[in-house]
Each structure stands twice: as C-alpha cells, then as structure tokens.
N, C-alpha and C positions, 0 to 999 in steps of 0.2 A: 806546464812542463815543470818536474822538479827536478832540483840538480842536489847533490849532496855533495857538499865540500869538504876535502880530509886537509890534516892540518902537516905543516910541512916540518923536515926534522930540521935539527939547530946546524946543520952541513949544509942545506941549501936543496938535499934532494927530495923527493916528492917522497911522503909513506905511501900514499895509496893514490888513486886515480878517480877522478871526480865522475862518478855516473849520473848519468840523468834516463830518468824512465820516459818515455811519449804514448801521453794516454790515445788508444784508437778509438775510443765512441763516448757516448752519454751515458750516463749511471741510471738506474732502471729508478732514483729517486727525480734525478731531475725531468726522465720522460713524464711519470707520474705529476708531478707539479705543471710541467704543461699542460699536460694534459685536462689537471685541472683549472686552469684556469682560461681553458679552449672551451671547454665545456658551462663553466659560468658563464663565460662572454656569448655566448650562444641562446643559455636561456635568459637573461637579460637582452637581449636585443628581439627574440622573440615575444615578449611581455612587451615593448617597446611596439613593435607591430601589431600584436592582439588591440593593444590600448586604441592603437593609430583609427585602426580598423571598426572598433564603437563607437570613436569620437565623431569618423566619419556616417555610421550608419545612423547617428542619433542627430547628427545636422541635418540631414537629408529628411529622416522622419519632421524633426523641426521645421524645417522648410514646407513640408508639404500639409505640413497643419497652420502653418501661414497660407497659402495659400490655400487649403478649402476654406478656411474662416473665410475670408476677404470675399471668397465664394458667394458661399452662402450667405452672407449680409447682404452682398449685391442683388443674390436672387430674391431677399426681404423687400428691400427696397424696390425692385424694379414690380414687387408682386405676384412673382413666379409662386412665393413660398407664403400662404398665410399667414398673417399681420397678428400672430397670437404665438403665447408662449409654449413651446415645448420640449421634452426631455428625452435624452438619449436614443434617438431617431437613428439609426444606421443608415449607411451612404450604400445608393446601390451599386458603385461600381466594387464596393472595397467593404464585407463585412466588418472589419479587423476597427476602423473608422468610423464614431459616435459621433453628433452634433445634438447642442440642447443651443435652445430659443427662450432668452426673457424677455421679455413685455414689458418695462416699467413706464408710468407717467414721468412725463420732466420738468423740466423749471416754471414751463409755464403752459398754457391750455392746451396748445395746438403742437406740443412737441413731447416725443416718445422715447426715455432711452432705452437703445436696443442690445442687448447683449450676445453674442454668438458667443458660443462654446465648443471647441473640437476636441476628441477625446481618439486617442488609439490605447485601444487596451496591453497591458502590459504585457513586454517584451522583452524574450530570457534572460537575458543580461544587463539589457536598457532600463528596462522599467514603463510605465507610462509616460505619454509624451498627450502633452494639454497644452491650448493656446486657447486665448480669449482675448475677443474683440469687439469693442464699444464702441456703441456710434450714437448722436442724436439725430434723430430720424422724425420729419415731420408724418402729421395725422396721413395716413392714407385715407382716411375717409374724406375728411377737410379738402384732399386735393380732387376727389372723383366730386363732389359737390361744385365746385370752383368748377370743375368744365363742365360739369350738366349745366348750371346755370350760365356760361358762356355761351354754347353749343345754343341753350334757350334763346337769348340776347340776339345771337346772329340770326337767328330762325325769324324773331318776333322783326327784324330790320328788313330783312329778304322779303316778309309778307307784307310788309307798309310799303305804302308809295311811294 
C-alpha cells in the first residue's frame, strides 16, 4: 500500500489530504518470475527422477550379472558346463547376456584358476554392464580318477573273502 503524505501549513490546517492507492492483483512481472521459477523447479526435479530411475535400472542389471556369474561357475564346477575355456557364449533364456570361460593353471598341479565373465551388451543410456568372477577350482579330472579308483577299491573288497 502506498500512502502520500502532504505537508501541513504553518496554522495548523491540513493543505491537502493523504491518499493512499490499494493495489487489486500481481503485476504481469511478478506472475512471469513465478512462473519461472515453477518451471525450473519442475525440470530439476524431473532430471532428479530420470537420474533415480538409471541408477535403479543399472543396479538391477548389476545384480543379475552377479548372479548369472555365480551361476555359471557353479554349473563349472559341478560339470554341467565343460571344464575348458570359452568366449562370448549367449545365455539361452536372455539373448541380450554374454558369458566367456578362462581355463588358466594355478599355483600348483592339481588346481585350475577359473574365470567367468558376464557381459550384457550395451544399453541406451546405461552402457554395458560386466561382472567377473574367479575362483580356484580343483582338476575335474583328478577328482573323477580318485572315484574310479575308489569305486575299484570297493569292488576289489566286495570280491575277497
């Protein structure tokens, strides 16, 4: 509200009478400045969300390339998956999902280290998403030897008196 004050004469009487104007609404400057800054705060929180929304879809892919490695090592070792090295193999439930297989010797005769590698090819905005998991892993042969010749052992005891 403004008021305009008049100045009084040297008698005591008033010269003029103090108006005051009362604004009825907001000036088409200050709607504009909310408005911009309804509109920043909007696409800032929207980037805020997008962000949220990768971060989540790239843990998720991370997670499940944890978990097919761990997989697939398991199916190494238990012998589902032959005991030799190999490269970019696709998974048949999930084109999208590569796995490679190294072979190497290890510290000492009868131990193999094994490397699993899982690969999903790159994704629009993600990018690729790779996990690799090492394990020492004894001879599979060493161990199917050890029960043939067990399995022998009992066989040769069963047919003695």
């Amino acid at each position: 509200m403004h008021r305009h004050l008049t100045t009084f004469a040297a008698s005591g009487t008033r010269s003029a009478t103090i108006a005051s104007r009362v604004r009825a609404g907001l000036t088409l400057l200050e709607v504009l400045i909310a408005l911009g800054i309804f509109v920043s705060s909007i696409a800032v929180i929207s980037q805020l969300l997008a962000q949220g929304v990768r971060g989540a879809q790239l843990a998720q892919y991370e997670t499940e390339a944890i978990f097919r490695a761990e997989s697939k090592l398991a199916e190494v070792v238990a012998g589902a998956v032959p005991f030799q090295t190999a490269a970019n193999v696709t998974y048949a439930d999930n084109d999208a999902w590569t796995w490679s297989l190294t072979v190497q010797p290890g510290p000492t005769e009868d131990l193999f280290i094994v490397e699993v590698t899982v690969n999903r090819a790159a994704l629009s905005s993600l990018g690729s998403v790779d996990f690799t998991v090492t394990r020492l892993v004894r001879d599979p042969q060493m161990l199917v030897e050890a029960a043939t010749a067990a399995a022998a052992a009992a066989a040769e005891d069963s047919a003695s008196p």
